[in-house]
N, C-alpha and C positions, 0 to 999 in steps of 0.2 A: 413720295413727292414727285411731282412733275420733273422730269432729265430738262425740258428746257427754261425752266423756273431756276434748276440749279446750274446751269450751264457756268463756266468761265463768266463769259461777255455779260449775260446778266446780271454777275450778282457784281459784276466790276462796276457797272453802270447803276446798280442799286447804292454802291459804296459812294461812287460818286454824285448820286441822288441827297442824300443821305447827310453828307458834306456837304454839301451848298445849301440844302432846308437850313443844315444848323450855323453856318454862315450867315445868312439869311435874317434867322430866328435874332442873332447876335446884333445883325446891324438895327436891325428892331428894335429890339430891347434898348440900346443905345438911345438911338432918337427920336425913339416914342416913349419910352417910359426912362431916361436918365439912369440906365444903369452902365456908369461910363467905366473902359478898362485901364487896368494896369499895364505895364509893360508886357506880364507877362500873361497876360489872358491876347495881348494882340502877338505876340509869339506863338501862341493856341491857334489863334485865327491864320498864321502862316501857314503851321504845319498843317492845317485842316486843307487850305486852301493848295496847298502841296498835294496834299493824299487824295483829292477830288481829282488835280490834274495828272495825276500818275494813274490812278485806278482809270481816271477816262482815256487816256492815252492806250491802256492795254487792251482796253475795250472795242477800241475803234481801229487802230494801228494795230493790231493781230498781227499782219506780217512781217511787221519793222520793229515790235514794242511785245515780245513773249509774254504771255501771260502771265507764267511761275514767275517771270521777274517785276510782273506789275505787282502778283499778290505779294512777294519779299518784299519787296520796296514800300506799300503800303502797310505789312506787318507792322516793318522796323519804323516808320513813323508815325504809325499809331500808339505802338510800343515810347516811344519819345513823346509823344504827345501825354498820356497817363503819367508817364515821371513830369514832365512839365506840369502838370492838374495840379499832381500831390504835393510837389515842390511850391507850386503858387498859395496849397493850402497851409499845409503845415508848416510851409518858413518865411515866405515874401508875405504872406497876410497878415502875420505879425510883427511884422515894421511898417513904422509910419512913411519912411523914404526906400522906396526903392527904383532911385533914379542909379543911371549908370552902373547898374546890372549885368550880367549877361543877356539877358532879354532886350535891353536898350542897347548892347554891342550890337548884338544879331541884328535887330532893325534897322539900326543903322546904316548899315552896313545894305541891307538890300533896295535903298531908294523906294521902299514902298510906303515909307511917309510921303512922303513928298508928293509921289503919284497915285496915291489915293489915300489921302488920310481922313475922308470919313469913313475909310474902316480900318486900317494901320495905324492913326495917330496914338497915343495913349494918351488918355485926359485924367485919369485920376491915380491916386494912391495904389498902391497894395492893398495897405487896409482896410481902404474905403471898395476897392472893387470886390471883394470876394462876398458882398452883400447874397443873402436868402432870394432864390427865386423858387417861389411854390413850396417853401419851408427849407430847402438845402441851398448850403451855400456853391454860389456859383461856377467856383473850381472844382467840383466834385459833379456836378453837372458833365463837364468836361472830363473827369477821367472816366466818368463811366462811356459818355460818347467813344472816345477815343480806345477804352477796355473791348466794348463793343465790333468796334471797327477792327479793331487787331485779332480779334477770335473769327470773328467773320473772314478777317484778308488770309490769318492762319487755316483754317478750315479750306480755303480755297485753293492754297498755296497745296496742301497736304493731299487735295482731292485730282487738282492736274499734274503730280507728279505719280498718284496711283494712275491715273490714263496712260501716264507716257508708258507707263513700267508693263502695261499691260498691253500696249500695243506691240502687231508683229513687226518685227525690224525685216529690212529688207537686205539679203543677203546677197550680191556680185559676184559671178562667176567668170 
């Protein structure tokens, strides 16, 4: 494969490409076709919206923002984002209430209803949101995004600390 296809800054900017399509895709879906979220599908939307602005930050900011620390830091909350998927699949989609959650703490807590809730507010159920898009249900959409995005920021993380390791250090006399 192409060295600057795989580059750091590339595949940080492909992460964060990547993230915002599926950000994007969500607010869509929303309010073009009614498929409105739970608490914990817009906690999905945070951490996504988190991992777009860290992977872009490393991307850009090189000499302020390390890379091995953008790819950890995107690991670990893509890693968080897949337990969040599975968590929304297998235990929040099977109650009819799931108000005042941990998903509803977290939100709360970060004023991003307020300053933008057509894509932070949560309008529907648990239940009612883990609805079939293209035959799977929509929480598992999201752990595989987010499965995805963690093997990719892993692979990245694992590939600029083989650079470091291989590079000559410089030795003062």
């Amino acid at each position: 494969m192409n060295a600057s296809l795989t580059s750091p800054r590339v595949v940080l900017i492909a992460i964060s490409i990547t993230g915002a399509l599926a950000l994007l895709l969500a607010w869509v879906l929303q309010h073009r076709f009614d498929y409105q979220p739970c608490p914990w599908c817009v906690l999905q939307r945070l951490l996504l919206l988190t991992v777009v602005a860290v992977s872009l930050m490393g991307a850009v900011f090189r000499a302020r923002v390390p890379q091995w620390l953008s790819a950890a830091a995107t690991t670990l909350l893509s890693v968080v984002g897949v337990v969040v998927a599975l968590y929304q699949h297998l235990v929040a989609a099977k109650s009819a209430s799931c108000s005042l959650t941990l998903a509803d703490r977290i939100l709360s807590k970060t004023g991003l209803v307020e300053a933008w809730p057509a894509m932070f507010e949560a309008t529907a159920r648990c239940d009612e949101a883990d609805r079939p898009w293209l035959g799977v249900p929509f929480s598992l959409w999201g752990a595989a995004l987010f499965a995805g995005l963690a093997v990719v920021a892993a692979g990245l993380l694992i590939q600029v600390f083989r650079q470091r390791l291989h590079q000559p250090t410089l030795v003062s006399k």
